[in-house]
Every structure is written in C-alpha cells, then in structure tokens.
LUMVOPA-160437 format. One record per residue (C-alpha): residue in three letters; residue number from 1; y, x, z. Coordinates in steps of 0.05 Angstrom, whole numbers, plus 32768, in hexadecimal, padded with zeros to 4 digits. Layout:
REC    r    k    yy    xx    zz
REC  ALA  NUM     Y     X     Z
...
This chain:
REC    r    k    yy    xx    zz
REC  UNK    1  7C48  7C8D  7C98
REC  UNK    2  7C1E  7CC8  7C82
REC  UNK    3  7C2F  7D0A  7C96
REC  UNK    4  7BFB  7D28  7C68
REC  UNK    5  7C19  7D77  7C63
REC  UNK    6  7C43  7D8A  7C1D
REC  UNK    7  7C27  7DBB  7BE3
REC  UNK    8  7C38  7DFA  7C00
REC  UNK    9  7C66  7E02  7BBC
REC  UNK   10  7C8A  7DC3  7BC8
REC  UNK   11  7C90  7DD1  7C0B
REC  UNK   12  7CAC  7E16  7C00
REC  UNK   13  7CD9  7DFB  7BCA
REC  UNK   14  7CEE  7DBB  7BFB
REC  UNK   15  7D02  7DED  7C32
REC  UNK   16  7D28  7E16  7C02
REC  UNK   17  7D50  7DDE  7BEC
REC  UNK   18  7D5E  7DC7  7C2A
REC  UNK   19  7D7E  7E05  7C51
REC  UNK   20  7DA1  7E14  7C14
REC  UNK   21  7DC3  7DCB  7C10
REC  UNK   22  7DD0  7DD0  7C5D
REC  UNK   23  7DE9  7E0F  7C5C
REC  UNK   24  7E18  7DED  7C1B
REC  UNK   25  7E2F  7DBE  7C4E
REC  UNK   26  7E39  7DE7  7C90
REC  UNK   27  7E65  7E17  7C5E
REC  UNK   28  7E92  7DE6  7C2E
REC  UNK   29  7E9A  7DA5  7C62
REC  UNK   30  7E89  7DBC  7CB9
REC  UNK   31  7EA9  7E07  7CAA
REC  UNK   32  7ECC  7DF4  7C6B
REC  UNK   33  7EF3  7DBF  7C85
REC  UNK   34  7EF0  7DD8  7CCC
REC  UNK   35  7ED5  7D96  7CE5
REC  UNK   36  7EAA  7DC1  7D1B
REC  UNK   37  7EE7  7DF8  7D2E
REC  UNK   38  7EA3  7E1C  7D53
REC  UNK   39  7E7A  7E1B  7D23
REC  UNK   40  7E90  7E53  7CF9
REC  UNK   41  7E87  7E88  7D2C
REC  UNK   42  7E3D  7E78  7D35
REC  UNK   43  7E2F  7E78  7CEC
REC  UNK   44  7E53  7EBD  7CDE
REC  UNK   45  7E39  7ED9  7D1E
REC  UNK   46  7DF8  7EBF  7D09
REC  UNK   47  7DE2  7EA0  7D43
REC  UNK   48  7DCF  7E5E  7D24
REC  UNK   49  7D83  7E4A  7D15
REC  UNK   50  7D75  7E16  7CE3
REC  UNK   51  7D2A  7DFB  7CE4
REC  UNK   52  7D16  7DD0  7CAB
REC  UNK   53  7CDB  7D9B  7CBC
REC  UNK   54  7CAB  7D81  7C87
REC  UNK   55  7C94  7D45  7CB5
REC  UNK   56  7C9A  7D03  7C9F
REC  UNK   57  7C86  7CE2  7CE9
REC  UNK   58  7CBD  7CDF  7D19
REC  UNK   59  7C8E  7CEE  7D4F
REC  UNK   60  7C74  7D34  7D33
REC  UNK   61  7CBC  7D43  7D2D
REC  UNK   62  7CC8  7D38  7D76
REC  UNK   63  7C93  7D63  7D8A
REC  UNK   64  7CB5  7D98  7D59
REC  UNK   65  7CF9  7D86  7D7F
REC  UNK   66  7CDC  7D92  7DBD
REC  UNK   67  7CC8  7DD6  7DAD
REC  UNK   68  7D12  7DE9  7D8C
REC  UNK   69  7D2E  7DCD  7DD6
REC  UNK   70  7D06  7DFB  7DFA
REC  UNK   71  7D07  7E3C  7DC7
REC  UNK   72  7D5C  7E31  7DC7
REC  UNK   73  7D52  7E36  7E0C
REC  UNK   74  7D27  7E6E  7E13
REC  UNK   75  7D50  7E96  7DE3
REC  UNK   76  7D88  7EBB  7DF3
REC  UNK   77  7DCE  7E9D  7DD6
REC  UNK   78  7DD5  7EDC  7DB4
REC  UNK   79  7DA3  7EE1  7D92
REC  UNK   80  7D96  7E91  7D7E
REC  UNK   81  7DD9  7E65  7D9D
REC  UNK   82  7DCF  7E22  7D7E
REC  UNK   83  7D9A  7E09  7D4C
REC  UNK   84  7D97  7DD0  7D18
REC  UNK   85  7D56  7DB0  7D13
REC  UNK   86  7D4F  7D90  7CCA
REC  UNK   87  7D24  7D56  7CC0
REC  UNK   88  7D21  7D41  7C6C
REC  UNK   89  7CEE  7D1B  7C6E
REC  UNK   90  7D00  7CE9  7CB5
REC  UNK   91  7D22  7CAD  7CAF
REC  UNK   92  7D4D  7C98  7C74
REC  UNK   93  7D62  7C62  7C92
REC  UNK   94  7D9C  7C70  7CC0
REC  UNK   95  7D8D  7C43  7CFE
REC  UNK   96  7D3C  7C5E  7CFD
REC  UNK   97  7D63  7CA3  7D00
REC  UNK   98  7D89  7C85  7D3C
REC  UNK   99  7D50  7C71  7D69
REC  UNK  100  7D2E  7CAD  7D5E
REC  UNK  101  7D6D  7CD1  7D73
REC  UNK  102  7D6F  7CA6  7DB3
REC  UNK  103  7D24  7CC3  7DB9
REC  UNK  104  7D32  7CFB  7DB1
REC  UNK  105  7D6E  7D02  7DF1
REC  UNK  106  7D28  7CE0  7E11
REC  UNK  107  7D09  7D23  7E01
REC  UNK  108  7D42  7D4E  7E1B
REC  UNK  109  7D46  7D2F  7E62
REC  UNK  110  7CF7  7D30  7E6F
REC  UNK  111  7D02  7D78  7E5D
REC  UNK  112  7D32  7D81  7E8E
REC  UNK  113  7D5D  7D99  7E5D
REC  UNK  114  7D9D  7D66  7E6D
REC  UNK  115  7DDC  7D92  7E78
REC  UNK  116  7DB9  7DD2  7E60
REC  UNK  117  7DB8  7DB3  7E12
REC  UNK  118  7DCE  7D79  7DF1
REC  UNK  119  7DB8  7D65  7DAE
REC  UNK  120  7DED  7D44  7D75
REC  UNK  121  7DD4  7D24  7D38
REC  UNK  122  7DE1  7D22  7CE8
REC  UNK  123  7DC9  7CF7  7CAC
REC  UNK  124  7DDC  7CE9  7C70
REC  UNK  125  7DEF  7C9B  7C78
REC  UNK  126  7E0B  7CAE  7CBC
REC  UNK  127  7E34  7C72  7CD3
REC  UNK  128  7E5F  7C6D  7D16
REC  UNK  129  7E53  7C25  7D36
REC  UNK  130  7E8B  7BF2  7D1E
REC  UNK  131  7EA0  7C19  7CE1
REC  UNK  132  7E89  7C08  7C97
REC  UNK  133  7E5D  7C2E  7C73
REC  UNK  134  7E93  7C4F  7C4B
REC  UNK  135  7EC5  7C65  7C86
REC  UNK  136  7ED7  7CA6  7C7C
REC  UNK  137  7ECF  7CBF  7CC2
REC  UNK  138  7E8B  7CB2  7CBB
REC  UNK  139  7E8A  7CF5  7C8C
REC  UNK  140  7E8A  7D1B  7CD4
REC  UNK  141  7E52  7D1A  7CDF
REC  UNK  142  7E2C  7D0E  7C98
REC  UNK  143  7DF8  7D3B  7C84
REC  UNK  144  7DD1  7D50  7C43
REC  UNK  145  7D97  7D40  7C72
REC  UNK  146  7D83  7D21  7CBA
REC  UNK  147  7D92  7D57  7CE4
REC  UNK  148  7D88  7D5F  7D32
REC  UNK  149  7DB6  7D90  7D4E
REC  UNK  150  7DA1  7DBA  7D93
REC  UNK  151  7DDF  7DD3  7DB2
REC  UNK  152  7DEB  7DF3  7DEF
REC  UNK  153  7E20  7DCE  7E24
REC  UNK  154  7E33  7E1D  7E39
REC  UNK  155  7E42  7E2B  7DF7
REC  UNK  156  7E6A  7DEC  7DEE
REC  UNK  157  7E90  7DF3  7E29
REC  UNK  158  7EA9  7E40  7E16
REC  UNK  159  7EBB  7E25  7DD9
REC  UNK  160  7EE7  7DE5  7DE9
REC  UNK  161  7F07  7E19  7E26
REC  UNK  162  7F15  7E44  7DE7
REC  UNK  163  7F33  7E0F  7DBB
REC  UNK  164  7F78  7DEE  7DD8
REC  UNK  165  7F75  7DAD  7DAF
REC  UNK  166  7F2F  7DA5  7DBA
REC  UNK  167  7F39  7D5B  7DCD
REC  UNK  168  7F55  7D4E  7D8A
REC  UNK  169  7F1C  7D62  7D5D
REC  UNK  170  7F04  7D26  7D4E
REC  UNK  171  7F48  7D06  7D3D
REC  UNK  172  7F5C  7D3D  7D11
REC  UNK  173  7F18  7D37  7CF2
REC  UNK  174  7F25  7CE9  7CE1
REC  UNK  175  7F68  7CFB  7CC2
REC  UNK  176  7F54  7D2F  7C93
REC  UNK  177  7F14  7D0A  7C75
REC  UNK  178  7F43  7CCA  7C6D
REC  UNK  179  7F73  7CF7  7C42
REC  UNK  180  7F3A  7D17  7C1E
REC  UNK  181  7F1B  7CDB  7C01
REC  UNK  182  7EDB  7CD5  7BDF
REC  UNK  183  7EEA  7CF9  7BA9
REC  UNK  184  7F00  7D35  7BD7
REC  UNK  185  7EC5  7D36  7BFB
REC  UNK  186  7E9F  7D2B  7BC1
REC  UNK  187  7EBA  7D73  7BA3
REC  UNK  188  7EA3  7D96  7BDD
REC  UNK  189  7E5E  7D8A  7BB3
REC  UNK  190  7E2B  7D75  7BEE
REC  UNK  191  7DE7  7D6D  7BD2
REC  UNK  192  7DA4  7D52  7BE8
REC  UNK  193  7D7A  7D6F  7BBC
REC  UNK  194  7D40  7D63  7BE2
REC  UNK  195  7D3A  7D0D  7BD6
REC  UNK  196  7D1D  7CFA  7C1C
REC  UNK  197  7D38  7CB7  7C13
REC  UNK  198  7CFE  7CAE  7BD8
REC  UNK  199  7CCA  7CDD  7BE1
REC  UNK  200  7C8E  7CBB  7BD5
REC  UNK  201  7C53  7CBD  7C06
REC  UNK  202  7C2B  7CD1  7BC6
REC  UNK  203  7C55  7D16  7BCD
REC  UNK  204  7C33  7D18  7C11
C-alpha cells in the first residue's frame, strides 16, 4: 500500500477533522455517557495527548507507536497521563486492525514496557468475539477512527482504588447501550468525517 505523504492542505484539513470528531466522541459518548468514569478527569485536567497519524502502512505506524510508548513514559503524568494515538488511514477492516493490535502488545513487551503501560484499542467496526456485528456492547469500544490508546497501569490502578464499583463498569456499560438503541447512540452525532474506509491511494 503506498504511503506516499498527503498535500500539506489535505493533510492539515484531515488532522483537523479528525481531533475534532474524536474529541466529538470522547465528549458526547466516553464522558457523555460515562462509559470511561476516568476519563473525564484527564480530559478537564488536560492531561490527555491525542496524536493523529497520516500513515497508511501499519508498519510506519508501529514505529510511530513505539515512540508514543516511550515519550508517555518519559513524560511526567502531569504533564501528559495517557495518550490516544489515532491512525485514519490503518486498517478498515476490523480483524487487519486486530493483528496489528496484537503487534503492537509485541512492541510493548520488547520495550520493556509490560506493567509500566498497557495499550487498549478502538475502531469503528469494533466487534467483541462471539457477538454480531450489531450488538450493542460492541458501541464500548467503537470509535470515529482506529485508535491505539497508551495508558499507564499506575494510573489505572489509582483510579479503579478510587472508584468502588469499578468491577462493574463494563456491565453497567452493556446495560445502558442496550437501552439506548441505535437511534440513541445515533443522536449523540459521532462522525467520521475523515472516509478512511475509501480513501483512494490516488489521494496518496
């Protein structure tokens, strides 16, 4: 696949697009409807880094992942305490996203960075194994994008210490986007308006 750079103007138009959809999404459905009860102190504090990629190979974007792993890291969690790496151009496809995510936990142990970080994933035809496409619970962890998420297991920790039903999360979670429906979640208005599923490698 080529991975020919973008016009500087569609590039800084692309990026644009792009933060402001995620940013749409992190506000209306992870704050919105608290599916991440953590995430809303990191965004207000604004300790959160979001780093859109223009790559289209998977490999480039693991060399770019490796350098987010190792930044987070060498940052202090004041300053920068958990970072989204957004990829719109990787993988439409849902299972290509999922081997690269596997390749990507590859990355994270040769860096030695087991236990220190962990990385979660999103993408927009997300789909938990042995569910349907259209399960609801599958909206967890949909994105406007395919997004790798670096967090930090310190960070995690203080915050399920801090949240009595932590263990419950992801039950609650299941509940509520049953009772919202499609047509709830489709009010929230979650856009991609950056098509990665169709860009054309003559956009390249």
């Amino acid at each position: 696949m080529s991975d020919a750079p973008l016009s500087s103007q569609w590039s800084a138009q692309a990026q644009t697009l792009v933060l402001e959809d995620v940013q749409h999404w992190l506000e209306q459905a992870v704050i919105g409807l608290n599916l991440c009860p953590f995430a809303k102190a990191v965004v207000v504090h604004d300790r959160l880094r979001m780093r859109v990629s223009a790559t289209r190979d998977p490999a480039k974007l693991l060399q770019e992942l490796g350098k987010e792993l190792q930044l987070l890291v060498a940052t202090p969690p004041e300053q920068v305490e958990t970072t989204l790496l957004v990829a719109p151009f990787i993988c439409p496809d849902f299972l290509d996203f999922n081997d690269l995510v596997g390749q990507a936990q590859d990355l994270l142990d040769a860096l030695g960075l087991e236990g220190e970080l962990q990385i979660a994933d999103f993408h927009p035809r997300y789909q938990f194994a042995g569910t349907p496409e259209d399960d609801p619970g599958n909206r967890t962890n949909r994105a406007p994008y395919p997004i790798l998420h670096l967090l930090r297991e310190a960070s995690i920790d203080r915050a399920v210490a801090a949240t009595p039903d932590a263990a419950t999360i992801y039950e609650r979670n299941i509940a509520l986007l049953e009772r919202l429906g499609q047509a709830g979640w489709d009010q929230l208005g979650i856009r991609t308006r950056c098509p990665f599923h169709d860009a054309s490698e003559d956009e390249a």
